[in-house]
C-alpha positions as CSV (number, residue, x, y, z in Angstrom):
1,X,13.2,-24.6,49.4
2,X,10.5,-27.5,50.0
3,X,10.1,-30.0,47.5
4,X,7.3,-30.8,45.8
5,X,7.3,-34.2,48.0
6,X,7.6,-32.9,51.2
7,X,4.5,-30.5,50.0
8,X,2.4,-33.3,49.2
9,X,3.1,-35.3,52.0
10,X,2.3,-31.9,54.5
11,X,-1.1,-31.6,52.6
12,X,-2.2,-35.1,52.7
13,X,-1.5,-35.1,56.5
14,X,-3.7,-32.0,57.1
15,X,-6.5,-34.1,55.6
16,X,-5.8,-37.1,58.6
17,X,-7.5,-35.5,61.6
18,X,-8.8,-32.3,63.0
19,X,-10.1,-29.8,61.2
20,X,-8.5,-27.0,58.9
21,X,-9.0,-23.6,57.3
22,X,-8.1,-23.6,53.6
23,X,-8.7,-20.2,52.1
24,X,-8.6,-19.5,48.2
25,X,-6.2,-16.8,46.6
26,X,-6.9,-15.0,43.4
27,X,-3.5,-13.8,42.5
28,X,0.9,-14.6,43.5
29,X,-0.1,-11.5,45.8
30,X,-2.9,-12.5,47.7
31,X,-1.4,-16.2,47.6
32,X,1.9,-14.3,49.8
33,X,-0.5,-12.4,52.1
34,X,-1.8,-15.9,53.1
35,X,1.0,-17.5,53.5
36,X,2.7,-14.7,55.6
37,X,-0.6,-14.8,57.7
38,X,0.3,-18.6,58.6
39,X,-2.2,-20.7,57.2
40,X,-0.6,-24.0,56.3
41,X,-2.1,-24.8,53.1
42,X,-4.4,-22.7,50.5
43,X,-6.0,-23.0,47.1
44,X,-7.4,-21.1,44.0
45,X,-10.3,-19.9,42.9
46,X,-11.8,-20.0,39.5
47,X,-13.9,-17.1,40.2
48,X,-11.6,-14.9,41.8
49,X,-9.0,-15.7,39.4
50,X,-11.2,-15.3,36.1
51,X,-12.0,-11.9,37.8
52,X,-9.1,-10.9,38.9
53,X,-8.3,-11.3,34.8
54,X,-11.1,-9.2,34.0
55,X,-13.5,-11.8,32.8
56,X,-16.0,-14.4,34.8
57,X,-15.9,-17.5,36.1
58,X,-15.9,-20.3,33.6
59,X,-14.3,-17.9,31.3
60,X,-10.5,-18.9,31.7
61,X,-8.6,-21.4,29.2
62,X,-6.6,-24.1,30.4
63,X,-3.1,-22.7,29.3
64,X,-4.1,-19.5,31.4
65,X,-5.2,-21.7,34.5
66,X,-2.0,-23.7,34.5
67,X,0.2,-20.5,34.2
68,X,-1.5,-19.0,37.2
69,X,-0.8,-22.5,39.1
70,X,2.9,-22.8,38.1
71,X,3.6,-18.5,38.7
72,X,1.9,-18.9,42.2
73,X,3.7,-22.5,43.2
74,X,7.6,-21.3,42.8
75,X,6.5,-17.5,44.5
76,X,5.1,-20.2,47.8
77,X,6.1,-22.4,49.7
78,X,3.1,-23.8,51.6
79,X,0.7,-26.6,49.8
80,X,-1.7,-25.9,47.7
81,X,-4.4,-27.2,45.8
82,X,-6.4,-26.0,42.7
83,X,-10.1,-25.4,41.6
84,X,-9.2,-27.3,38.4
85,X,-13.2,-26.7,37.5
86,X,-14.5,-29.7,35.3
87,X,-10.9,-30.3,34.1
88,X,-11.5,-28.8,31.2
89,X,-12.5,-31.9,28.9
90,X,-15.8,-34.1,29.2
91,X,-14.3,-37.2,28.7
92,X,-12.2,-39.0,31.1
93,X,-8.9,-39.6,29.8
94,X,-8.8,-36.5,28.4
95,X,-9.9,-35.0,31.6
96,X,-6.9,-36.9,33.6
97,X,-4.3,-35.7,30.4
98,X,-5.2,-32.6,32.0
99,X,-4.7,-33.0,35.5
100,X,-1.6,-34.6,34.6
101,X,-0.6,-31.4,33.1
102,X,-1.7,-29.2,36.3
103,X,0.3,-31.9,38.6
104,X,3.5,-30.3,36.6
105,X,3.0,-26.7,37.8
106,X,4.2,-27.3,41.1
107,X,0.6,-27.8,42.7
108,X,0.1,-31.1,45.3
109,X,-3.3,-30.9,44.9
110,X,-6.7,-30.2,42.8
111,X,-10.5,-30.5,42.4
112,X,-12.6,-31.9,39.3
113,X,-16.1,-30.8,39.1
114,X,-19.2,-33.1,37.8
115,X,-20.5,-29.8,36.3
116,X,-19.8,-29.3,32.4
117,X,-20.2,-25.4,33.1
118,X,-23.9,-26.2,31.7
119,X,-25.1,-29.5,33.1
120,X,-24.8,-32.2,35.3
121,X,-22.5,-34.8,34.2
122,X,-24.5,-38.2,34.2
123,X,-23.3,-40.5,37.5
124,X,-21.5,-42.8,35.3
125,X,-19.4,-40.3,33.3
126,X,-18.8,-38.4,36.8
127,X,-17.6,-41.8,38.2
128,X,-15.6,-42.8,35.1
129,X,-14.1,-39.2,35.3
130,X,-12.8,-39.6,38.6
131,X,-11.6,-43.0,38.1
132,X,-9.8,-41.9,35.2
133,X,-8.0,-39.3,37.3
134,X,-7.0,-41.7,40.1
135,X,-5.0,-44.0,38.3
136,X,-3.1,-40.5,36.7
137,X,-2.6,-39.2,40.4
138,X,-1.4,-43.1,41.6
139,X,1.5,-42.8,39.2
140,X,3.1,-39.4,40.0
141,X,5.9,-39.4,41.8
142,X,4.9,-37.0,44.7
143,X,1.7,-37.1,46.9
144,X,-1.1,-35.3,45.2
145,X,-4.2,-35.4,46.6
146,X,-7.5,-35.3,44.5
147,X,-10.8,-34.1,45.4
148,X,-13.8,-35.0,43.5
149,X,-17.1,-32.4,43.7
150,X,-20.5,-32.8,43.5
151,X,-22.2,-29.8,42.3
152,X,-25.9,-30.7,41.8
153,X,-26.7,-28.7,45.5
154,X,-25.1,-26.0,44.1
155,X,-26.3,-25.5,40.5
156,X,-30.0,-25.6,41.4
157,X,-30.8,-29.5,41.8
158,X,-31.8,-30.2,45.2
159,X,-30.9,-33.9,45.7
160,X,-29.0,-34.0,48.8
161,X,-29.4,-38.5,48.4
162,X,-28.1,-38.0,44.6
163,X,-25.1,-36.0,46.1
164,X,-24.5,-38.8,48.7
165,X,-24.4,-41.3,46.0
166,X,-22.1,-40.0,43.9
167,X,-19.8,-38.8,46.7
168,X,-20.2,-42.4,47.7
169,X,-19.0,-43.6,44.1
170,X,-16.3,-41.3,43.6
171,X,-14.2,-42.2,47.4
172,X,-14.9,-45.8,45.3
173,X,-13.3,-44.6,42.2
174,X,-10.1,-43.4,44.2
175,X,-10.7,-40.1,45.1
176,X,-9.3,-39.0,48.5
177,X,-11.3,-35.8,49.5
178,X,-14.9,-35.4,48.9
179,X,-16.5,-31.6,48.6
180,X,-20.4,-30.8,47.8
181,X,-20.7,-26.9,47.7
182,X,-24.3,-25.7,48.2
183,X,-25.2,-27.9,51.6
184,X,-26.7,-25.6,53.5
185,X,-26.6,-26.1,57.0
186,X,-25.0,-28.5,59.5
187,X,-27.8,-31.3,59.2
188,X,-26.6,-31.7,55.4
189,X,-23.0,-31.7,56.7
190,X,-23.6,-34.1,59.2
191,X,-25.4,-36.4,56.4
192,X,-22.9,-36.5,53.9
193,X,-19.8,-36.7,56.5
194,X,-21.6,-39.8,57.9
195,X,-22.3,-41.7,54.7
196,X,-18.6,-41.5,53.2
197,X,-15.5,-42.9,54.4
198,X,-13.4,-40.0,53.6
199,X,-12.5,-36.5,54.3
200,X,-14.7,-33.8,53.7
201,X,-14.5,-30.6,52.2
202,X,-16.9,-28.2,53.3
203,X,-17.4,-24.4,51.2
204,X,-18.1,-21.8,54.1
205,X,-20.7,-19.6,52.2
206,X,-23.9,-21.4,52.8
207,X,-23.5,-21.8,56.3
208,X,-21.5,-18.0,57.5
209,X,-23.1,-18.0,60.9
210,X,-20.8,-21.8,61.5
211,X,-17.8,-21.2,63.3
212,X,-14.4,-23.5,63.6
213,X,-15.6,-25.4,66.6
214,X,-18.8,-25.8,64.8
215,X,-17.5,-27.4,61.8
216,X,-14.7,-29.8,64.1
217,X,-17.5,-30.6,66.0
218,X,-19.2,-32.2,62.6
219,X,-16.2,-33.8,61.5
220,X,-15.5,-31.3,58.7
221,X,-11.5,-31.7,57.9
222,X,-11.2,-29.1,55.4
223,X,-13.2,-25.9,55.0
224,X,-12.7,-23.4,52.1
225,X,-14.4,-20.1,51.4
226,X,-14.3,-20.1,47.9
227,X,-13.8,-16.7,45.8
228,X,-15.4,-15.2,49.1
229,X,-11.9,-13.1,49.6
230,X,-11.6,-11.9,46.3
231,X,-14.9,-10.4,46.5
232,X,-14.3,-8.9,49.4
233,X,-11.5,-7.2,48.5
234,X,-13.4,-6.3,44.9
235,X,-16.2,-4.7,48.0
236,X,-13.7,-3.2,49.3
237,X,-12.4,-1.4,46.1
238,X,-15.3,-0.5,44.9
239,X,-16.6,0.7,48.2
240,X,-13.2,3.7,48.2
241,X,-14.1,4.0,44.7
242,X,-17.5,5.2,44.9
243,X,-16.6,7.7,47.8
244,X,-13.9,9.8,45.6
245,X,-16.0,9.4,42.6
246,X,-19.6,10.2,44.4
247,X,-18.5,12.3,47.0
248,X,-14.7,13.8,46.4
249,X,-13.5,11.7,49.6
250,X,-10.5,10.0,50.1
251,X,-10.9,9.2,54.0
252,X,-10.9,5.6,53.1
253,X,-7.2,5.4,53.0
254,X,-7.1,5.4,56.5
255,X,-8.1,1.7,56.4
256,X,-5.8,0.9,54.0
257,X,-3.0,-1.4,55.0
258,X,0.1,0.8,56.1
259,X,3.6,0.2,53.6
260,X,5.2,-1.0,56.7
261,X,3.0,-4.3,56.5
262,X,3.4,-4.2,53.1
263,X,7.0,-4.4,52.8
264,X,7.1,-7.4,55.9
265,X,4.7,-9.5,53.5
266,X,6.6,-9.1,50.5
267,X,9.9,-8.8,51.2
């Protein structure tokens, strides 16, 4: 069994040099399949979670978001890092109370958002929030590694200088891994990764045609793909779905994964 140290101090070193793939689970089962496939660190989703509860993104309490962190942590063993959303309190203490309480699940990592789930949070709120949740991560007593996102790209507001500046302000405030979803191709990458001083996150979706090299070649460190899994597998589904229900046919079983592979992932 690896500790909760030893976790922490694996993720932080991915984050050092090179580049690497960090995909997003939705459930303790999805969360094994990755792990069995190798990948040395992963992370939620909010989305794929929230749907994977029946519900949509944004829709999930805190309680509910922490007990999906601590099940998923003690059924793993490899790192991983939450989408802990906008913390799930505006103002910055209580914001950090929180993340306190996610670094008790078993996690060695997680995300805060300057979104509210309705607005942009004003630069010196967003800075204050981060800073707030620094100085809870400096006094845990395991690496945890805190990544602070700047959402205005993605939520409609197409400043690509205003996300520079606050990605700026937050390394400042003490966070360790910077992440803008919504850049949209690999001159906006390239920006951002050259006016900040620390490692940076990159959301695949935008850019799908990028590959690996691509993104090393940038100086991407970390690239994650968001609930992009989850709804795949929800295409998936819904593709077999639709051919018993439109067309009596049950052929797609054939691409279903055989109970052999099944059993070597969870056994």
């Amino acid at each position: 069994m690896i500790s909760l140290a030893e976790k922490g101090r694996k993720f932080s070193a991915l984050h050092q040099t090179g580049t690497f793939i960090l995909p997003n689970f939705w459930d303790t089962g999805s969360a094994r399949l990755l792990e069995h496939l190798g990948f040395q660190a992963m992370a939620t989703t909010s989305a794929g979670f929230a749907q994977s509860m029946g519900t949509l993104d944004g829709s999930i309490a805190l309680e509910q978001k922490l007990e999906h962190c601590r099940q998923v942590a003690q059924a793993t063993q490899i790192p991983i890092t939450a989408d802990f959303e906008n913390g799930f309190a505006e103002q910055p203490d209580a914001t950090a109370k929180n993340l306190q309480l996610l670094a008790q699940t078993g996690v060695v990592g997680g995300s805060i958002e300057d979104w509210s789930g309705e607005k942009i949070y004003d630069h010196t709120l967003a800075v204050e929030r981060v800073q707030a949740c620094a100085e809870i991560v400096a006094n845990l007593d395991f690496p945890f590694t805190l990544t602070a996102r700047a959402e205005n790209l993605l939520r409609g507001v197409n400043d690509l200088d205003d996300t520079i500046t606050r990605l700026q302000a937050f390394a400042a405030a003490g966070a360790d891994v910077l992440y803008a979803p919504g850049l949209s191709n690999a001159e906006e990458i390239e920006a951002v990764i050259g006016a900040v001083n620390k490692p940076v996150n990159v959301l695949f979706r935008p850019v799908p045609d990028m590959r690996l090299s691509e993104y090393q070649a940038l100086g991407v460190r970390r690239i994650s793909i968001g609930g992009a899994l989850a709804n795949h597998a929800i295409g998936a589904t819904l593709g077999a779905a639709k051919m018993m229900v439109e067309q009596g046919d049950f052929s797609w079983v054939l691409d279903a994964a055989p109970r052999t592979v099944i059993q070597q992932i969870f056994k």
